[in-house]
MMTF fields as JSON, N, C-alpha, C and O atoms, coordinates in Angstrom:
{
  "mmtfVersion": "1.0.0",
  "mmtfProducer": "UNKNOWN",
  "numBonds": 351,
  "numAtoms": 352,
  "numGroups": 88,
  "numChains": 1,
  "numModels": 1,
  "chainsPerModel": [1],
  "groupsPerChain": [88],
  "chainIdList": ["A"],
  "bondAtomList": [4, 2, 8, 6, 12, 10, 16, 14, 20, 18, 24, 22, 28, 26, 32, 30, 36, 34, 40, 38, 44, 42, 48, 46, 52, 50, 56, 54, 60, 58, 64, 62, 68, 66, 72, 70, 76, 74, 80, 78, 84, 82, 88, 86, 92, 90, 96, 94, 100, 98, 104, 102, 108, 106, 112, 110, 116, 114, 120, 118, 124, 122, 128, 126, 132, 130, 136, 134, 140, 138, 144, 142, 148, 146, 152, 150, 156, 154, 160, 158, 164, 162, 168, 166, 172, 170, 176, 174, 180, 178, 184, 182, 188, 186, 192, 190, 196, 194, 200, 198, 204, 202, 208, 206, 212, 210, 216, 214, 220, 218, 224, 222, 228, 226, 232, 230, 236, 234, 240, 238, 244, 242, 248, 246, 252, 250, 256, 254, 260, 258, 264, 262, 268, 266, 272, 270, 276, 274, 280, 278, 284, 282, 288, 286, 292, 290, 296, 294, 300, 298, 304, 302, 308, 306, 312, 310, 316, 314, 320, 318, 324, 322, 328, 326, 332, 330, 336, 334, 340, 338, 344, 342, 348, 346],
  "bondOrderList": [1, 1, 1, 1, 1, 1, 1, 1, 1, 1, 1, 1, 1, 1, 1, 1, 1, 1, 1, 1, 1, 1, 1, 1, 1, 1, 1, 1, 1, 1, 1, 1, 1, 1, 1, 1, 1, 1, 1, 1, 1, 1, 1, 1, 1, 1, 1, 1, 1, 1, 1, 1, 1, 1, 1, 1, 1, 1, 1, 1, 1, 1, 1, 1, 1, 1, 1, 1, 1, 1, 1, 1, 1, 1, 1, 1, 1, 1, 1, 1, 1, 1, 1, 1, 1, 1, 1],
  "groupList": [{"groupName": "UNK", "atomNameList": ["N", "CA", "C", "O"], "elementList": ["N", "C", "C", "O"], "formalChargeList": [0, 0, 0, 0], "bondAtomList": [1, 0, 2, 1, 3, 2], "bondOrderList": [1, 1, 2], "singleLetterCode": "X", "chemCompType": "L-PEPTIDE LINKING"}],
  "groupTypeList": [0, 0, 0, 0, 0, 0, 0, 0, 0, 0, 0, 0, 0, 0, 0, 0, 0, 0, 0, 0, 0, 0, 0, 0, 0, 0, 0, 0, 0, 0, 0, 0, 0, 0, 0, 0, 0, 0, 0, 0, 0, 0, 0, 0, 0, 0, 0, 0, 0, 0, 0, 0, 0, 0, 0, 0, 0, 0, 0, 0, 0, 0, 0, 0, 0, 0, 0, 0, 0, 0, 0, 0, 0, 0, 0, 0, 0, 0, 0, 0, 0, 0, 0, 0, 0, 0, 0, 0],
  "groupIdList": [1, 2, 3, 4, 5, 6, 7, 8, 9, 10, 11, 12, 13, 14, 15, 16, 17, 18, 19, 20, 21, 22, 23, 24, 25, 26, 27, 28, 29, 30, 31, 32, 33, 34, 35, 36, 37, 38, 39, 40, 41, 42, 43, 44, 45, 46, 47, 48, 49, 50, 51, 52, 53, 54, 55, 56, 57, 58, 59, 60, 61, 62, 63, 64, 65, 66, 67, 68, 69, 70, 71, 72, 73, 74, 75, 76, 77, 78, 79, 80, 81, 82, 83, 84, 85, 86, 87, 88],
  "secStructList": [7, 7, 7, 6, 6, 1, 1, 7, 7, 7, 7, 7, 6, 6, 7, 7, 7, 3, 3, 3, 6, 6, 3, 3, 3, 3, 3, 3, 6, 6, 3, 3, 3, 3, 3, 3, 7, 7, 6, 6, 3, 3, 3, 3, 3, 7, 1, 1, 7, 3, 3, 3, 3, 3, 1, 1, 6, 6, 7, 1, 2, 2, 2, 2, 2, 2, 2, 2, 2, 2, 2, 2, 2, 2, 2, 2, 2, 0, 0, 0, 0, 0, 7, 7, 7, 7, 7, 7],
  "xCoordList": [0.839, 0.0, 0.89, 1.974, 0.118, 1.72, 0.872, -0.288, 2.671, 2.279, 2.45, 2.624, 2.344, 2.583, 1.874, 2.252, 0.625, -0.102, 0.058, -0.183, 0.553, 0.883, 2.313, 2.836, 3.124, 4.368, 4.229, 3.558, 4.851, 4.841, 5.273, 5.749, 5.092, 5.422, 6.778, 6.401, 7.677, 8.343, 8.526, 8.534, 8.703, 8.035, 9.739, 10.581, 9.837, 11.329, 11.217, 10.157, 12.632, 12.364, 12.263, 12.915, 11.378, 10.7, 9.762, 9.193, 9.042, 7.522, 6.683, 6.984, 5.81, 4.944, 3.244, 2.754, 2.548, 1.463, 0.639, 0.876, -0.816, -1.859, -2.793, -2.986, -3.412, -4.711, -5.993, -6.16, -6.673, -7.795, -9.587, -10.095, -9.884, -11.246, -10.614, -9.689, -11.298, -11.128, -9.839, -9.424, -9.525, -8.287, -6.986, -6.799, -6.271, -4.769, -3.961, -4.012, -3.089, -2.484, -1.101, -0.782, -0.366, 1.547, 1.79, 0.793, 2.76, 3.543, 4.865, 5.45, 5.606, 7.004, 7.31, 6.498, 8.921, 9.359, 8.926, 9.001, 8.327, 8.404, 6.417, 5.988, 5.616, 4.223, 3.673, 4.188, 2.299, 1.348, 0.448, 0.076, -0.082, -1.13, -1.969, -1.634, -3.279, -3.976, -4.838, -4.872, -5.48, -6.224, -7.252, -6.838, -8.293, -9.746, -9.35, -9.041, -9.345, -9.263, -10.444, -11.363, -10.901, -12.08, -12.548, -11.776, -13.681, -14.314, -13.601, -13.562, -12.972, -12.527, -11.099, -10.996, -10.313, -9.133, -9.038, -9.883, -8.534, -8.147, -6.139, -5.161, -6.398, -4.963, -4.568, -5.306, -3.182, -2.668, -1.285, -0.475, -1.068, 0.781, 1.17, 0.658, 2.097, 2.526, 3.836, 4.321, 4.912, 6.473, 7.062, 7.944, 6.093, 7.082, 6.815, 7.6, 6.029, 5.653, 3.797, 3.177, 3.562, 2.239, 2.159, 2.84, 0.732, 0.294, -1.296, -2.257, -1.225, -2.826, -3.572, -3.231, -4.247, -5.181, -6.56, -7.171, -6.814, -7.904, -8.862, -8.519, -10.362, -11.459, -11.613, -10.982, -12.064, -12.493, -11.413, -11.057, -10.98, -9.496, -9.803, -9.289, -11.031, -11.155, -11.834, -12.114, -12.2, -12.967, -11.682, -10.668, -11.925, -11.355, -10.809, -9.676, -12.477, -12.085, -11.459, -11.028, -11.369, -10.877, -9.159, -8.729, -8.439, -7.045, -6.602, -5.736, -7.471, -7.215, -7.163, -6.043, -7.799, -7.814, -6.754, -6.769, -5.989, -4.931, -3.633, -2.766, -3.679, -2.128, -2.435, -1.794, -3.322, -3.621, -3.44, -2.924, -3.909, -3.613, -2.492, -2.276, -1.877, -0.501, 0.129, 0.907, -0.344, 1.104, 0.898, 1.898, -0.621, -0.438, 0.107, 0.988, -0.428, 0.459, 2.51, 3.35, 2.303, 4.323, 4.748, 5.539, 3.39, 4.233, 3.657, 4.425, 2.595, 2.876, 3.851, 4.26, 4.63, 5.758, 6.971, 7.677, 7.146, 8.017, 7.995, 8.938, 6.802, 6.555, 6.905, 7.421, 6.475, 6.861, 8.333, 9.236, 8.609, 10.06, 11.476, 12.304, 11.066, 11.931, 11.577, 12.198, 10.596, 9.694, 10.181, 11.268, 9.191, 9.352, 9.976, 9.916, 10.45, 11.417, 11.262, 11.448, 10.973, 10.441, 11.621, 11.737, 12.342, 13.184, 12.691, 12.522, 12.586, 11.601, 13.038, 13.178],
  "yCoordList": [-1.174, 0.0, 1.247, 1.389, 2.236, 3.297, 4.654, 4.949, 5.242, 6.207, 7.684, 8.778, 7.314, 8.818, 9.603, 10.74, 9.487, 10.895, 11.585, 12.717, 10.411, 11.034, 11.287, 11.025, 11.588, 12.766, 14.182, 14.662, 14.751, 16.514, 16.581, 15.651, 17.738, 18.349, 19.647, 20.631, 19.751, 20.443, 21.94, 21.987, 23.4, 24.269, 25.05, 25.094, 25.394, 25.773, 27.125, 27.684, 27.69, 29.327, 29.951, 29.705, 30.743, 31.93, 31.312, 31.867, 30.19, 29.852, 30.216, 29.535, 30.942, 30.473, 29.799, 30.162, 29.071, 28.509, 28.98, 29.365, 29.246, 29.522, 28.733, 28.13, 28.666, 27.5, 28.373, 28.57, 28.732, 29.018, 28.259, 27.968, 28.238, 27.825, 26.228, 25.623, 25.849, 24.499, 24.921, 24.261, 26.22, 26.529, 26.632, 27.267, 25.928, 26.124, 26.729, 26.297, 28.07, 28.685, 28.151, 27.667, 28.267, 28.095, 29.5, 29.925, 30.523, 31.248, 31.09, 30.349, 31.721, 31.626, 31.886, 32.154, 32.024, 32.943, 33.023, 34.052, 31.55, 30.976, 31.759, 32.135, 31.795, 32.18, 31.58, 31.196, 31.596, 31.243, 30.367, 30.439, 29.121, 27.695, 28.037, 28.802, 27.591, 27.707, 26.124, 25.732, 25.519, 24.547, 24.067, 23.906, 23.915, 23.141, 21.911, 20.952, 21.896, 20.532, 19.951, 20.757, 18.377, 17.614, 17.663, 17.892, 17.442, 17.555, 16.521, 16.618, 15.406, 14.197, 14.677, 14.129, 15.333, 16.214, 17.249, 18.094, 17.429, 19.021, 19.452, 18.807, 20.775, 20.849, 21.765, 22.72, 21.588, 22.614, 23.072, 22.415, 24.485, 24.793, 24.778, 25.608, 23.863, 23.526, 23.702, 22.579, 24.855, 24.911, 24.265, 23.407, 25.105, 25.343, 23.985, 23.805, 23.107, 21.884, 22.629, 23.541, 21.44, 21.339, 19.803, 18.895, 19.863, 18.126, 17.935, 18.607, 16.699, 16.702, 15.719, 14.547, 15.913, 14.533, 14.558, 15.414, 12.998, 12.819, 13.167, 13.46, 13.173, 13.478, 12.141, 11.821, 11.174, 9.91, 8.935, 8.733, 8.411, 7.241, 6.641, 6.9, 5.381, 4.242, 4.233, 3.102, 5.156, 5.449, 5.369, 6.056, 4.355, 4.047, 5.04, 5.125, 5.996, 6.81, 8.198, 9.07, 8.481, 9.483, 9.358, 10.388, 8.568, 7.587, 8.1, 8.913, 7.363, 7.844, 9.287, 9.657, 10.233, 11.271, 11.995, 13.223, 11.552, 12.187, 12.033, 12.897, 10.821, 10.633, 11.566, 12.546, 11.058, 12.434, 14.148, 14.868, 14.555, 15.77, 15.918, 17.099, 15.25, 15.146, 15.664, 16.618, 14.788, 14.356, 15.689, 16.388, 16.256, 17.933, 18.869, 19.62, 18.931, 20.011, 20.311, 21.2, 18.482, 18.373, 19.427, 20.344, 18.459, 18.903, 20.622, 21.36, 21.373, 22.827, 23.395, 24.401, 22.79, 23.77, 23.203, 24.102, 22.42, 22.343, 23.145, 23.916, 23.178, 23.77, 25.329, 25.76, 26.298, 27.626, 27.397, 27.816, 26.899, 27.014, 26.752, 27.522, 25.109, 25.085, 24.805, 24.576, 24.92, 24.706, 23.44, 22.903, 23.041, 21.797, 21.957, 22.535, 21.158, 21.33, 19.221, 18.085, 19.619, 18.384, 18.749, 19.835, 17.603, 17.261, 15.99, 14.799, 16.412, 15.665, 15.228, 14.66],
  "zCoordList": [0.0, 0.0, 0.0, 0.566, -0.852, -1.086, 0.319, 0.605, 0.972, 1.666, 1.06, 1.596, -0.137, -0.738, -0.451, -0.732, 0.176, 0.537, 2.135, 2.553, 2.766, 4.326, 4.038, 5.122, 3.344, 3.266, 2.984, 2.071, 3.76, 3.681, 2.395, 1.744, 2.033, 1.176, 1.188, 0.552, 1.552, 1.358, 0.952, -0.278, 1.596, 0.527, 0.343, 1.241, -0.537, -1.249, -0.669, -0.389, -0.483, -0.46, -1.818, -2.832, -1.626, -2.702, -2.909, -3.849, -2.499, -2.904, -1.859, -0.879, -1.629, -0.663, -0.937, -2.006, -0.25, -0.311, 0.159, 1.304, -0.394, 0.502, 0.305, -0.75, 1.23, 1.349, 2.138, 3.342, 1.165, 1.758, 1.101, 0.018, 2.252, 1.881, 1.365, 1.907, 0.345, -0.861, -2.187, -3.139, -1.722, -3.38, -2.481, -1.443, -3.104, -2.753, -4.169, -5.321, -3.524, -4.321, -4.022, -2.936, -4.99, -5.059, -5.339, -5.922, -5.174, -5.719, -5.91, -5.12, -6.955, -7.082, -7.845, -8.73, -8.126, -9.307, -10.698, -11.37, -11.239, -12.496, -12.74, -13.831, -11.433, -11.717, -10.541, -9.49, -11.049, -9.98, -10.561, -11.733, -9.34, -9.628, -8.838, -7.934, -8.934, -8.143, -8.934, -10.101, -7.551, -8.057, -6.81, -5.662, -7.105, -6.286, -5.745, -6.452, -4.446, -3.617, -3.595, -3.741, -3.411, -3.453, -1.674, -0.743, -1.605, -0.007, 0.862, 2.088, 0.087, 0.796, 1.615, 2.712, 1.366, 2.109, 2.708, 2.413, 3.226, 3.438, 3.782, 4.16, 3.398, 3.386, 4.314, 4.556, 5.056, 5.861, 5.505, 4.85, 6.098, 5.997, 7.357, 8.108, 7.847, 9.012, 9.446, 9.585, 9.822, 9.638, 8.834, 8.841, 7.679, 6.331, 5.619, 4.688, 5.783, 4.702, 4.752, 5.3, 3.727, 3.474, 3.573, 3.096, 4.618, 4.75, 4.409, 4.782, 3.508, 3.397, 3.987, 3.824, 4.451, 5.8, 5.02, 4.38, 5.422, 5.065, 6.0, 7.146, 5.551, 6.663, 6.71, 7.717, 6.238, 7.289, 6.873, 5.712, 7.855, 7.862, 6.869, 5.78, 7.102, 6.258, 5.099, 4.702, 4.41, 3.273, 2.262, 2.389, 1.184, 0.492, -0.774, -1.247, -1.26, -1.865, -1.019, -1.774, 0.411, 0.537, 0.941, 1.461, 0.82, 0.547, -0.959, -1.28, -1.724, -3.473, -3.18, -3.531, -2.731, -3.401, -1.966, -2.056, -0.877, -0.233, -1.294, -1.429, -1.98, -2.538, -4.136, -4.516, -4.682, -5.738, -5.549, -6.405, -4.415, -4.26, -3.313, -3.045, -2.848, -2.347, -3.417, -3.408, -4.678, -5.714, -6.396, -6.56, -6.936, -7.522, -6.718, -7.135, -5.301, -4.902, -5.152, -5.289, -5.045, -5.243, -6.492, -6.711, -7.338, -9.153, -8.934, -9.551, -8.27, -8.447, -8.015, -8.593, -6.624, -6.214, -7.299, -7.756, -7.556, -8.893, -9.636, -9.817, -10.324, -11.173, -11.383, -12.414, -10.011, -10.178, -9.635, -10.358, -8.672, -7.972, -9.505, -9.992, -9.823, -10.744, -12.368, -13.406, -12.056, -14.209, -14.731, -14.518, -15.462, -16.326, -18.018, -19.103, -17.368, -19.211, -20.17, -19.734, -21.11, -21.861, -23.187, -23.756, -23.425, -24.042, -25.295, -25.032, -26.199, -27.932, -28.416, -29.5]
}
């Protein structure tokens, strides 16, 4: 069973995160993400990581959707901190 969704998230300097309401924003040098969290999570900024918990433990779909929005928030602070580059 994978624990990818109960790992912090890491936040780089020059990014910061906001989480308000259901939208979590990224900022950082490269721009700004913003994206809609599902009711099944919620997200916090906790000394300097971001962690996402589920609302009910054993609900199968609210598991799927901690390691899913675990894994977007990762790829947004990438994304502005250090940008994606695709090589054809």
């Amino acid at each position: 069973m994978s624990r990818i969704g109960r790992m912090p998230i890491q936040i780089p300097d020059g990014v910061s995160v906001d989480v308000s309401g259901k939208t979590v924003t990224v900022k950082g040098k490269l721009g700004t993400l913003t994206r809609e969290i599902p009711d099944e999570v919620t997200v916090a900024v906790e000394d300097g990581k971001v962690v996402v918990k589920k609302k009910v433990e054993t609900s199968k779909r609210c598991k799927a959707f901690q390691g899913l929005v675990r894994s977007l928030i990762n790829n947004m602070v990438i994304g502005v901190s250090q940008g994606f580059e695709k090589v054809l």
